[in-house]
TORMITI-906255 format. One line per 2 residues: their letters; for each residue x, y, z negated of N, C-alpha, C. Coordinates in Angstrom, 2 decimals. Layout:
A	X:Y:Z:X:Y:Z:X:Y:Z  ...
//
This chain:
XX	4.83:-16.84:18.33:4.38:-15.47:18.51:3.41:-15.13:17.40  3.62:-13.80:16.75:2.45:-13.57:15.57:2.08:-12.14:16.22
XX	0.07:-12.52:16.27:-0.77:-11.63:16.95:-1.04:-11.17:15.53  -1.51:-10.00:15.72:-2.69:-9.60:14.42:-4.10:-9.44:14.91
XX	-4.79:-10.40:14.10:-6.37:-10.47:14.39:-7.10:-9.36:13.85  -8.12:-9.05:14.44:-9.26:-8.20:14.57:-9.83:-7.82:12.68
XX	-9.51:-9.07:12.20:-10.55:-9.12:10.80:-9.22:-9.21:9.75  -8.02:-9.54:9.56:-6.75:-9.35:9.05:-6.15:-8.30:9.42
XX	-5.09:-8.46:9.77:-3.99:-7.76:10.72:-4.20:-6.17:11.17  -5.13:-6.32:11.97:-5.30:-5.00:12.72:-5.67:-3.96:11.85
XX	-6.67:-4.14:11.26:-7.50:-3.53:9.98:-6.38:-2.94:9.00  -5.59:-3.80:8.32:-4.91:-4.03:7.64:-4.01:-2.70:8.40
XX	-3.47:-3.16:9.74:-2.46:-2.17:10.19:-3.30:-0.39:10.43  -3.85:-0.56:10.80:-4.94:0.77:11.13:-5.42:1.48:9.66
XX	-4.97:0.86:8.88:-5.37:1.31:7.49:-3.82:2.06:6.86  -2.81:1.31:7.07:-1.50:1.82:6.53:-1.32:3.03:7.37
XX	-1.47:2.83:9.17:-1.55:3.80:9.83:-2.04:5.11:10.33  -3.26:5.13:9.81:-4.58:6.22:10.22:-3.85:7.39:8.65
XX	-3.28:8.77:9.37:-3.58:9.72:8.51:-4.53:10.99:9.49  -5.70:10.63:9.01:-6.79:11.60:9.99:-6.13:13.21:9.32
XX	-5.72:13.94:10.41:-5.56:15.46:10.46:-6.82:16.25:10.04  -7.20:16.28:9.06:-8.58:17.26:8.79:-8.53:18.77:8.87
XX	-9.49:19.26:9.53:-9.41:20.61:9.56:-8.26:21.08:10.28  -7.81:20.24:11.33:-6.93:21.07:12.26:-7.49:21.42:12.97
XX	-8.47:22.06:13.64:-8.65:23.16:14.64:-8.64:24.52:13.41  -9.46:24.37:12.44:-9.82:25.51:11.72:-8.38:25.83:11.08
XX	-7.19:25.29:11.00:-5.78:25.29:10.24:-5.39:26.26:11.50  -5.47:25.63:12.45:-4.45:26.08:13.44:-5.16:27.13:13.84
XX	-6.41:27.64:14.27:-7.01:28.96:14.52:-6.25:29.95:13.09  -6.29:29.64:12.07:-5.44:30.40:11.15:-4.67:30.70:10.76
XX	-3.54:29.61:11.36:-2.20:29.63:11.38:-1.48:29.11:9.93  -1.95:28.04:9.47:-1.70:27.53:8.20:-1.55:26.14:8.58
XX	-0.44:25.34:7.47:-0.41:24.01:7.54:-1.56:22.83:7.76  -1.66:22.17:8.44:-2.71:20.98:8.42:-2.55:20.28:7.53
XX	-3.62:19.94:6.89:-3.92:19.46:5.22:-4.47:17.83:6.14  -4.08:17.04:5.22:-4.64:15.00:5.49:-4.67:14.40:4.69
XX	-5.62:13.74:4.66:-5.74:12.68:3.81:-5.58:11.22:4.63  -5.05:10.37:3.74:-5.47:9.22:4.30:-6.47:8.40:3.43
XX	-6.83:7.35:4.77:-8.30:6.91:4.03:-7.99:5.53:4.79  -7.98:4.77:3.48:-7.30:3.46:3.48:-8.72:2.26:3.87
XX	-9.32:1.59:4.32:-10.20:0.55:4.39:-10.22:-0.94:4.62  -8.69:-1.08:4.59:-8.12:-2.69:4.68:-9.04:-3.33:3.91
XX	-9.35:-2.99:3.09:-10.81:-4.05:2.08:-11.96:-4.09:2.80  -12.62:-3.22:3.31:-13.76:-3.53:4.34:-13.62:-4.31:5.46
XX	-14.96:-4.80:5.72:-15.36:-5.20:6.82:-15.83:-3.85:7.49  -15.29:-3.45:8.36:-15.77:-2.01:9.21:-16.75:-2.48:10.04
XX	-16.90:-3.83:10.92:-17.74:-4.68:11.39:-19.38:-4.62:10.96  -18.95:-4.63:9.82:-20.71:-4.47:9.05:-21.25:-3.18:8.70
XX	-22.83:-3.91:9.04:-23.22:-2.32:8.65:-22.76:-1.54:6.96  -22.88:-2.50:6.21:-22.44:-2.37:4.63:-21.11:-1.53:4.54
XX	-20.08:-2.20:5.42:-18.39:-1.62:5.51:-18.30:-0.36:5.72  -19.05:-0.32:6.80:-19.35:0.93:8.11:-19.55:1.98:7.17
XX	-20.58:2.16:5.96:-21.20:3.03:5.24:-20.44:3.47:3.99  -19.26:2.44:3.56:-18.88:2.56:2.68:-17.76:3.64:3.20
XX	-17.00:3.02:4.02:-15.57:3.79:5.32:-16.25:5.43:5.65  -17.57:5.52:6.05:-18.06:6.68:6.78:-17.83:7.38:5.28
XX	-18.69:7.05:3.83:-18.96:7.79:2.95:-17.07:8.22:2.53  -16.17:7.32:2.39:-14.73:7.30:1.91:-14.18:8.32:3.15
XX	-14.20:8.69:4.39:-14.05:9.72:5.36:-14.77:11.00:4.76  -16.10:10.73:4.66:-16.45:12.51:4.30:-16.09:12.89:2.76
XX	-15.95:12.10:2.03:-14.90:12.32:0.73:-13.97:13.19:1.25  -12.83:12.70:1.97:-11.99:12.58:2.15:-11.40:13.84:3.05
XX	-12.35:14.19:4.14:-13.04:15.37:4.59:-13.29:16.73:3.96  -14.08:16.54:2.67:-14.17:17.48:1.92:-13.11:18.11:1.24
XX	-12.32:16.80:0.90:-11.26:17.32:-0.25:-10.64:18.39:1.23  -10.05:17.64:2.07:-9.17:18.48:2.40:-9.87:19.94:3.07
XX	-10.84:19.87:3.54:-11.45:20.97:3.98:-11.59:22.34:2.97  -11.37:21.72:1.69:-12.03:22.36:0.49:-10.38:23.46:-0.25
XX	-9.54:23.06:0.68:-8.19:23.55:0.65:-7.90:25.11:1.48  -9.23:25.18:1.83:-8.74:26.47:3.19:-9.83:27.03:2.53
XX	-9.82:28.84:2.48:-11.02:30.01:2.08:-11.67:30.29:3.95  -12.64:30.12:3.37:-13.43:29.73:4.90:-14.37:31.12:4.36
XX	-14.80:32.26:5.58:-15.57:33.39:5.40:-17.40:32.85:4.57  -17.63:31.94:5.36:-18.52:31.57:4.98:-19.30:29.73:4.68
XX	-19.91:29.92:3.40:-20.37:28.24:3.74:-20.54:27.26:5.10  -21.15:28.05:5.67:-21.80:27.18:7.33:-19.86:26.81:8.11
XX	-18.90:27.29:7.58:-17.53:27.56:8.23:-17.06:25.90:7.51  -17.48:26.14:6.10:-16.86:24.91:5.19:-17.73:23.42:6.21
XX	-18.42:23.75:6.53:-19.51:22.77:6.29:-19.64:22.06:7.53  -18.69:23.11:8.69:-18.44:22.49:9.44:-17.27:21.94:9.83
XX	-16.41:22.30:9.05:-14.70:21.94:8.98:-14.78:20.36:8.05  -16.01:19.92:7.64:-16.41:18.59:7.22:-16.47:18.44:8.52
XX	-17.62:18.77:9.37:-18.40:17.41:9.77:-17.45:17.49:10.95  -16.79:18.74:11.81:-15.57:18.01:12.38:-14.48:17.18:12.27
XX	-14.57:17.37:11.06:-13.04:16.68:10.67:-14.03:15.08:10.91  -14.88:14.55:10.06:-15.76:13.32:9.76:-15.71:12.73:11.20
XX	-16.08:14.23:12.25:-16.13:12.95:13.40:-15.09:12.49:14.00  -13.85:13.40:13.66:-12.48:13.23:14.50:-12.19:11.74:13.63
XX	-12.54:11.54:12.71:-11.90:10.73:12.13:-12.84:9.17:12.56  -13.86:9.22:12.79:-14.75:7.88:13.07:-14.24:8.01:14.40
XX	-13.91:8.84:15.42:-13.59:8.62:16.87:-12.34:7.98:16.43  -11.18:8.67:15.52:-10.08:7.75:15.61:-10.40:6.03:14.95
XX	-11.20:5.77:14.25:-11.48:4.57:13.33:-11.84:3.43:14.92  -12.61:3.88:15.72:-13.17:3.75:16.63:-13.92:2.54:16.85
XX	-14.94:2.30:15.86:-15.20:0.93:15.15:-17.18:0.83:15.57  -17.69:0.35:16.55:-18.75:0.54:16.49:-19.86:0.57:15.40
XX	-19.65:-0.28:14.29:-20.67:0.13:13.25:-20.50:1.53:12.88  -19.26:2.07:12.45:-19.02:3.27:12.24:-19.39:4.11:12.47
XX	-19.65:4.20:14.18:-20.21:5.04:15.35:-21.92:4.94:14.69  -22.12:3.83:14.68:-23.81:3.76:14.01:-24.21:4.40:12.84
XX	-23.51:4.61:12.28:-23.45:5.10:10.98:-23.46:6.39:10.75  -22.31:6.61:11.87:-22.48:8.04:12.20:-23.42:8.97:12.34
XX	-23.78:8.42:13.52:-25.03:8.93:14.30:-26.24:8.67:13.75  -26.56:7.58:12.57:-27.75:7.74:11.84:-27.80:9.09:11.08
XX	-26.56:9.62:10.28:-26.35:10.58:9.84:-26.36:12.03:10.10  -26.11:11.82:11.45:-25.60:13.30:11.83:-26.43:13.74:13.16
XX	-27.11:14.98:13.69:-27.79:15.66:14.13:-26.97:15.00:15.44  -25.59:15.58:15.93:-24.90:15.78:16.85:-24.72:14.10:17.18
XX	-24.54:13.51:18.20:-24.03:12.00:17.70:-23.10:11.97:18.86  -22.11:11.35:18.05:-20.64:10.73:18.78:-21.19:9.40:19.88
XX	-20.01:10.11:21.05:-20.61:8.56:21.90:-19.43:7.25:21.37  -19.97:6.36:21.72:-19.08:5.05:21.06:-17.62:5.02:22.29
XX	-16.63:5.17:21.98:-15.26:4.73:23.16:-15.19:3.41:23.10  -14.71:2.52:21.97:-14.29:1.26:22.31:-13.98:0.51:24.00
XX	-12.99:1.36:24.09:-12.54:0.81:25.56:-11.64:-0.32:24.86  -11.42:-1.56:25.26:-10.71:-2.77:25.18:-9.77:-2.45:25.78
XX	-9.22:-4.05:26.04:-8.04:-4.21:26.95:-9.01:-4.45:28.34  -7.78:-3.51:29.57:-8.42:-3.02:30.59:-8.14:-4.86:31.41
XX	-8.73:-5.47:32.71:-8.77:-6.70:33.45:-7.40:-6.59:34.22  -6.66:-7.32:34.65:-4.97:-7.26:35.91:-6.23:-6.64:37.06
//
């Protein structure tokens, strides 16, 4: 049987897999295509605080670009079509340093999910 571990495998798979939807609420209130990036982190340790910071900063990159694709009425509109998109995307990463990282950063703070595998 081949598992994929936590620090190989999974990472590895969650990295080929994750295309975070940015700026879909603000796409779809407008009725325009949803713009994505993907944001690859198979090289990090997401585990660490070091990883965590590098992944969070490579998300709001990543965030921007695509946010930076739509004419938004005003700055405060851009600025928040980041930091939603930033958090949709650490909720999908769903990586507790991440979550820390987050929330050192940001006014609003994400609660941590990491639900596991549930007990029989």
């Amino acid at each position: 049987m081949n598992t994929l571990t936590a620090s190989t495998g999974l990472r590895g798979l969650i990295a080929a897999a994750i295309v975070t939807a940015f700026a879909s609420s603000f796409a779809a209130a407008a009725g325009v295509d949803v713009t994505s990036q993907t944001v690859k982190f198979a090289d990090l340790d997401t585990s660490s605080p070091q990883g965590a910071l590098v992944l969070y900063n490579r998300i709001r990159k990543a965030a921007a670009t695509a946010c930076s694709f739509y004419i938004f009425k005003a700055e405060t509109d851009l600025d928040r079509c980041v930091s939603d998109s930033t958090a949709k995307a650490v909720t999908r990463v769903n990586q507790a340093a991440l979550f820390a990282v987050y929330n050192a950063k940001n006014k609003t703070h994400l609660p941590t999910l990491l639900a596991g595998p549930q007990p029989p």
